[in-house]
C-alpha positions as CSV (number, residue, x, y, z in Angstrom):
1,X,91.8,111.9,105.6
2,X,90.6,111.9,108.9
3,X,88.0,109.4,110.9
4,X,85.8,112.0,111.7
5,X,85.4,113.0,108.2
6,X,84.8,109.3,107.4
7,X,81.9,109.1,109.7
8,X,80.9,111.8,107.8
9,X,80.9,111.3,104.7
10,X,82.4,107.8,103.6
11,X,81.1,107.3,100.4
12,X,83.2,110.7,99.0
13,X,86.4,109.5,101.8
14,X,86.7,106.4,100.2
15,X,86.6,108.1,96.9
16,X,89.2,110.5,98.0
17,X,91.4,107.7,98.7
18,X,91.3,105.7,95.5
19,X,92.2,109.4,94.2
20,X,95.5,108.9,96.6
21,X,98.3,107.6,95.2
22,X,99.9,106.5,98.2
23,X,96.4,104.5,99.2
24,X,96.7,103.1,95.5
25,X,100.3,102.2,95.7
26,X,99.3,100.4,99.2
27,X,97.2,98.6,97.4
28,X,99.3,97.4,94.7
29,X,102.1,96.1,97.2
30,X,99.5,94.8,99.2
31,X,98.4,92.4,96.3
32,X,101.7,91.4,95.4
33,X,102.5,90.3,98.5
34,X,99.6,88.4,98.4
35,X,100.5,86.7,95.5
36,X,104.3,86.5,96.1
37,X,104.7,85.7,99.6
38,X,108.6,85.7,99.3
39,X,108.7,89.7,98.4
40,X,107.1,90.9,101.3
41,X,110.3,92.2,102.8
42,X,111.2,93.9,99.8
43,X,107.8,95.2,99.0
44,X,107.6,97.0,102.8
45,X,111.1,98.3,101.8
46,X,109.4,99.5,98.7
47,X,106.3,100.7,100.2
48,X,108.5,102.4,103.0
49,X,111.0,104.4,101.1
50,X,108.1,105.7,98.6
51,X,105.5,106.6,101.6
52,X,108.1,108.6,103.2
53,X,109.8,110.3,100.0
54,X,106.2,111.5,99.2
55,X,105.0,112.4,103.0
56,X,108.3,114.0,103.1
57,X,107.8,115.9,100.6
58,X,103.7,117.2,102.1
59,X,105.4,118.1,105.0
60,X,107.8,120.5,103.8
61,X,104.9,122.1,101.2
62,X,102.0,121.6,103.9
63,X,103.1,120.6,107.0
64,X,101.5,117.2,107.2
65,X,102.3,115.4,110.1
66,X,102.3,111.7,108.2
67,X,105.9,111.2,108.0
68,X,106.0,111.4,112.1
69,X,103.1,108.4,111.7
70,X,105.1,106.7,109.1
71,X,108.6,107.3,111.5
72,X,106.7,105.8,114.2
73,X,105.6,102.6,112.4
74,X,109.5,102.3,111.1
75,X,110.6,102.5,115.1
76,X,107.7,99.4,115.5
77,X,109.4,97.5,113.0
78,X,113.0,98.2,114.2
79,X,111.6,97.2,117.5
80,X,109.8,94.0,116.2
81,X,112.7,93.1,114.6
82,X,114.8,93.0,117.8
83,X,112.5,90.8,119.7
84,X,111.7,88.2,117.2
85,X,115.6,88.2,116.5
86,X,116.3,87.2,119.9
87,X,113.7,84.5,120.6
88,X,115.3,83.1,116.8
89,X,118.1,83.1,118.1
90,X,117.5,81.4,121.1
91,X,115.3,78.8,119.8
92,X,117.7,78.0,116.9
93,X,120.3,77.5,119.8
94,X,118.2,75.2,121.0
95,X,117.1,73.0,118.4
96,X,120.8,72.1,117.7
97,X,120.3,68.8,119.7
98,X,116.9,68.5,119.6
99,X,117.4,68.2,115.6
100,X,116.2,65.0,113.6
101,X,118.9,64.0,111.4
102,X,121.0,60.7,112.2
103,X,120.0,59.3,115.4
104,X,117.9,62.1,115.8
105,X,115.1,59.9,114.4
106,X,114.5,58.3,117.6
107,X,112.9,61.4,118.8
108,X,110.1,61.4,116.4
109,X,107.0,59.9,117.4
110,X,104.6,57.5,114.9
111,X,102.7,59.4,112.4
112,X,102.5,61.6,109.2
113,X,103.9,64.8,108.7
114,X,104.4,67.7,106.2
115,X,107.4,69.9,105.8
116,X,108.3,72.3,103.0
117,X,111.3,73.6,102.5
118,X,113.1,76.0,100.2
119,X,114.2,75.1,96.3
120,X,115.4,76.4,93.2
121,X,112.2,77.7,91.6
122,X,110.3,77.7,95.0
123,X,109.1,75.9,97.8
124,X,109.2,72.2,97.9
125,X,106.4,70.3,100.2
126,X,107.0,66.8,101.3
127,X,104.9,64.1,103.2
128,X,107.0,61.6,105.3
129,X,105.4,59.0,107.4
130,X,107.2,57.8,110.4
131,X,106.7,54.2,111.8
132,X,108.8,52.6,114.5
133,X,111.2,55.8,114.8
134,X,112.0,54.6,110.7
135,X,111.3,56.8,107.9
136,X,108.9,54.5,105.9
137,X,107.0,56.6,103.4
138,X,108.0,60.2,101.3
139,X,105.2,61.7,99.2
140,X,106.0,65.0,97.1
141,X,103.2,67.1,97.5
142,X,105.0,70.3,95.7
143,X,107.6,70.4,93.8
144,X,108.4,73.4,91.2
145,X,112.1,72.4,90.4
146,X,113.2,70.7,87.0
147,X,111.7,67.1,86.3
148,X,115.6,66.1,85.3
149,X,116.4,67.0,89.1
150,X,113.6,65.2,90.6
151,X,113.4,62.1,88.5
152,X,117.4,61.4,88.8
153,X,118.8,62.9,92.1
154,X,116.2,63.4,94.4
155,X,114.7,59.7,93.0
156,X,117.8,58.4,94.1
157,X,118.4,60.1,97.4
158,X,114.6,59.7,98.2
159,X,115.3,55.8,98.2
160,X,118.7,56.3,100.2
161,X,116.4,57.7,102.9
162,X,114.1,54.6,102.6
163,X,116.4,52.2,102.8
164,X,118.5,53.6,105.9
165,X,115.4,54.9,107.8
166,X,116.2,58.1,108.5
167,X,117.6,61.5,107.5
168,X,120.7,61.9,106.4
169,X,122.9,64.2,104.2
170,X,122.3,64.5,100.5
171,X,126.0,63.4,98.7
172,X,127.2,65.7,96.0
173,X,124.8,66.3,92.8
174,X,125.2,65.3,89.2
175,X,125.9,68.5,86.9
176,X,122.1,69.7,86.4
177,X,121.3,73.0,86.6
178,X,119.9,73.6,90.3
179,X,120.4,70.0,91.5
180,X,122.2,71.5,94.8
181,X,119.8,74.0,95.8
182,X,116.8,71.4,94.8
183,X,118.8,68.5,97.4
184,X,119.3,70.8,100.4
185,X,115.4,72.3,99.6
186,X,114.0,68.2,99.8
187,X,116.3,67.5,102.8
188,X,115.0,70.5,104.1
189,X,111.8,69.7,103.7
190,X,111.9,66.5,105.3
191,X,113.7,68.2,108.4
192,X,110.9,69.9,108.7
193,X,108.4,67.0,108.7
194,X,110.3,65.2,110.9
195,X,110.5,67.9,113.3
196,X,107.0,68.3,114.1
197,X,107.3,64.4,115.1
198,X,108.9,65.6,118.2
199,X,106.7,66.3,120.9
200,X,109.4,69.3,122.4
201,X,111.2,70.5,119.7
202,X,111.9,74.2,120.4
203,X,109.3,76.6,118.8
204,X,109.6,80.3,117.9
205,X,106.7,82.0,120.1
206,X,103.6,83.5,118.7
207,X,104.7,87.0,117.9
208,X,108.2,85.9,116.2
209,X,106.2,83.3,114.1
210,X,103.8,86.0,113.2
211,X,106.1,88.6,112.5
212,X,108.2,86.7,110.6
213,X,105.4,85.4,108.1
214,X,104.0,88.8,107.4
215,X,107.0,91.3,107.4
216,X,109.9,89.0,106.6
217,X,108.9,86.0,105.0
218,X,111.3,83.9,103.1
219,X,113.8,84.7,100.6
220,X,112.8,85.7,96.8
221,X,113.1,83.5,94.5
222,X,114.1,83.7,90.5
223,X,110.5,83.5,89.6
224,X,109.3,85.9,92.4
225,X,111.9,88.6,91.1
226,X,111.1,88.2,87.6
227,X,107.6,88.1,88.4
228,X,108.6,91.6,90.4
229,X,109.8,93.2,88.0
230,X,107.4,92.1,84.7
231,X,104.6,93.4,87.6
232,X,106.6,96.6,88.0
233,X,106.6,97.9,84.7
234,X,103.0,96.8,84.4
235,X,102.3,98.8,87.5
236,X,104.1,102.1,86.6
237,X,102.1,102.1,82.9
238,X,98.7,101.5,84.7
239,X,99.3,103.4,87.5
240,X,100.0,106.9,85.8
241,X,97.3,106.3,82.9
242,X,94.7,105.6,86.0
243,X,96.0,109.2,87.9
244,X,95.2,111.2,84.5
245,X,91.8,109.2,84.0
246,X,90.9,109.8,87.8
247,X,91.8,113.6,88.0
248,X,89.6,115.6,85.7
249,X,90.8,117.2,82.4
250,X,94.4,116.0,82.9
251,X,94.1,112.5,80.3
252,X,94.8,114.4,77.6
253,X,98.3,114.3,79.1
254,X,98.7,110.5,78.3
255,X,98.3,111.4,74.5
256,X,101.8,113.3,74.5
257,X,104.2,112.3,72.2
258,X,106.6,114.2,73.8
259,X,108.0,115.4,70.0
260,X,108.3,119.5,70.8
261,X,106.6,120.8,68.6
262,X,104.5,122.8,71.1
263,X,107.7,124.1,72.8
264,X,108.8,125.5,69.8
265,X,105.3,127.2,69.3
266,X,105.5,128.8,73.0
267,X,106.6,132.2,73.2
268,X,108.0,131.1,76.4
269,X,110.1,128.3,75.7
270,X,111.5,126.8,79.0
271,X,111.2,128.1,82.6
272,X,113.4,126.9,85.9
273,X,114.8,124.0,83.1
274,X,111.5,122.6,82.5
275,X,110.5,123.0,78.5
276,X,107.2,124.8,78.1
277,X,104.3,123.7,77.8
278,X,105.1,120.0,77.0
279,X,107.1,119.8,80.5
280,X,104.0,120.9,82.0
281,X,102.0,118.3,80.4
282,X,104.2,115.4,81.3
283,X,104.6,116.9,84.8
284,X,100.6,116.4,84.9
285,X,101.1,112.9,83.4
286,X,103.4,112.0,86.5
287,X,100.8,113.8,88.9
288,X,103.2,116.6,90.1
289,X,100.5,119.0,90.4
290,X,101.9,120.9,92.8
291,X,104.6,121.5,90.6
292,X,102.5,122.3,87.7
293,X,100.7,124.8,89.8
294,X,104.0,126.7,90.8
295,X,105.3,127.2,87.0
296,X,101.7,127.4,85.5
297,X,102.1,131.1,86.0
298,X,104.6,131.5,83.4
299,X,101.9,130.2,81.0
300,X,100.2,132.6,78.5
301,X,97.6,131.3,77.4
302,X,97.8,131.7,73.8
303,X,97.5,128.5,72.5
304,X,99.5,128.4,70.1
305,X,100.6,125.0,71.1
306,X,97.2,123.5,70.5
307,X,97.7,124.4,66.8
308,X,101.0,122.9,66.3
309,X,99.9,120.0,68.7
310,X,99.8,117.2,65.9
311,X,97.3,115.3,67.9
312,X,95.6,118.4,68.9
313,X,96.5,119.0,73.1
314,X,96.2,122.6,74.6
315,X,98.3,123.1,76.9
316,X,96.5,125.8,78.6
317,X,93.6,123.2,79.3
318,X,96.0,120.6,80.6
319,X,97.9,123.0,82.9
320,X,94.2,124.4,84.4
321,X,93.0,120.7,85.4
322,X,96.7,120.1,87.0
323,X,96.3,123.5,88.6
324,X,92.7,123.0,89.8
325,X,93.8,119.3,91.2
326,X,96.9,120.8,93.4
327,X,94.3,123.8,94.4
328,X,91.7,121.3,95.3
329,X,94.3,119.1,97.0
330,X,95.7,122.1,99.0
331,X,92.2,123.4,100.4
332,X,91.7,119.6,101.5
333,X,95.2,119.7,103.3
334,X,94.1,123.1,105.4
335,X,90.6,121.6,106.1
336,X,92.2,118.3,107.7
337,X,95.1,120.3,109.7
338,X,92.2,122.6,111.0
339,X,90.4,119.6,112.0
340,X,93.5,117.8,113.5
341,X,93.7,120.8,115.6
342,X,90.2,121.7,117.0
């Protein structure tokens, strides 16, 4: 896909592209990211491994140049990486007296602030007002953590933190289940609060801030990788039902019960390992067309494994659409290079 063509002709680009299942894949990462904040590191991985195994594998059958674009936009992240690491670096340095715990109170200004910080189902949100350098108010605004936690330890060293006015360490938990991670998440939390109190507590700049909210974001939690993989599996079974519904005469390949019968109907049996025709078929069901294309010589066309089909698939049919799809595909590849190159 190239602009000029979507000047062109965007209506049938745009088309093209929901027909691509790297565009479609984008798209699915891209929403879970939106959804799951904290995966967004390991949905790039994701995105990046898959992108390049399948532009990898273009170039070496068409010469597609995407894998350099998609090389160059893993040297930008490398690089991206390396600044935003040192200005963390240096600003974390930094903060180590400027922080608000102890004494540290008398630093923050009068006023209310909001911090969040990082717990054992999630993020926890806080609202701490400050008055007279003294911690006199803590409101939870979110808090996804057990209700045993909250209503015994964090109750308790909420009011610790009343009475004494200002931050200090939580003491070791009673024996629920998260209470640790839940403490350090609230103190946390209130760390952070407290630290926008002080007028020059050290900041990250504008391009570490950003680039560590949209690439890296904060660490997965058990709900976000549950939540990963339940969305995973629910991808993969939508993902290749869409690709045989989108590509003409190849959803009959979804029907396949994979049971043989149709192999042992073919007077060809199996080619380069891959059982004929049913390999063929479920080749087409993963959207290896290309594949399909190379071994769909070897087919016949008897169809003799329509008859013994019990749900009635011809084999012959399916392998035509895959073939017409991987010819279509490859005539769109030429016409792109060509205009790359004029």
């Amino acid at each position: 896909m190239t602009w000029s063509r979507l000047y062109r002709d965007p209506k049938g680009t745009l088309w093209e592209a929901v027909n691509t299942r790297g565009v479609r894949l984008t798209f699915y990462l891209l929403l879970t990211a939106a959804m799951f904040p904290s995966s967004r590191f390991i949905l790039l991985c994701v995105l990046l491994v898959t992108l390049g195994v399948m532009w990898t594998r273009d170039f070496r059958r068409y010469g597609s140049p995407k894998v350099f674009y998609l090389a160059a936009v893993l040297a930008l992240l490398v690089v991206g990486y390396g600044v935003a690491r040192v200005n963390v670096v240096e600003t974390d340095e930094a903060r180590l007296t400027k922080r608000p715990w102890g004494d540290g109170i008398s630093q923050v200004t009068d006023g209310t602030y909001v911090g969040r910080g990082q717990g054992f189902r999630g993020p926890i949100e806080v609202r701490v007002e400050v008055k007279n350098h003294r911690i006199v108010g803590i409101e939870m605004l979110k808090y996804p953590d057990l209700i045993s936690v909250r209503d015994n330890e964090v109750a308790v060293y909420k009011k610790e933190l009343l009475e004494k006015g200002r931050l200090e360490r939580p003491e070791q938990p009673g024996m629920y289940r998260g209470a640790p991670e839940t403490l350090t998440g609230y103190a946390n939390a209130v760390e952070s609060a407290l630290s926008k109190g002080i007028p020059d507590f050290p900041r990250y700049n504008v391009f570490s801030e950003v680039y560590l909210s949209s690439v890296i974001g904060t660490a997965p939690g058990r709900v976000t990788l549950n939540a990963l993989a339940i969305l995973f599996a629910a991808f993969i079974v939508f993902e290749y039902t869409l690709q045989s519904m989108l590509t003409p005469g190849t959803g009959r390949s979804i029907n396949c019960y994979n049971c043989a019968s149709c192999v042992g109907a073919c007077p060809v049996k199996e080619v380069e390992g891959v059982q004929m025709p049913m390999g063929l078929v479920l080749l087409t069901r993963l959207g290896d067309y290309e594949r399909v294309m190379e071994l769909s010589k070897y087919c016949v066309g008897c169809g003799r494994c329509a008859a013994k089909c019990p749900i009635g698939n011809s084999g012959p049919l399916v392998i035509s659409a895959a073939f017409q799809a991987a010819r279509k595909r490859k005539q769109q590849e030429r016409l792109e290079a060509r205009e790359d190159t004029a």
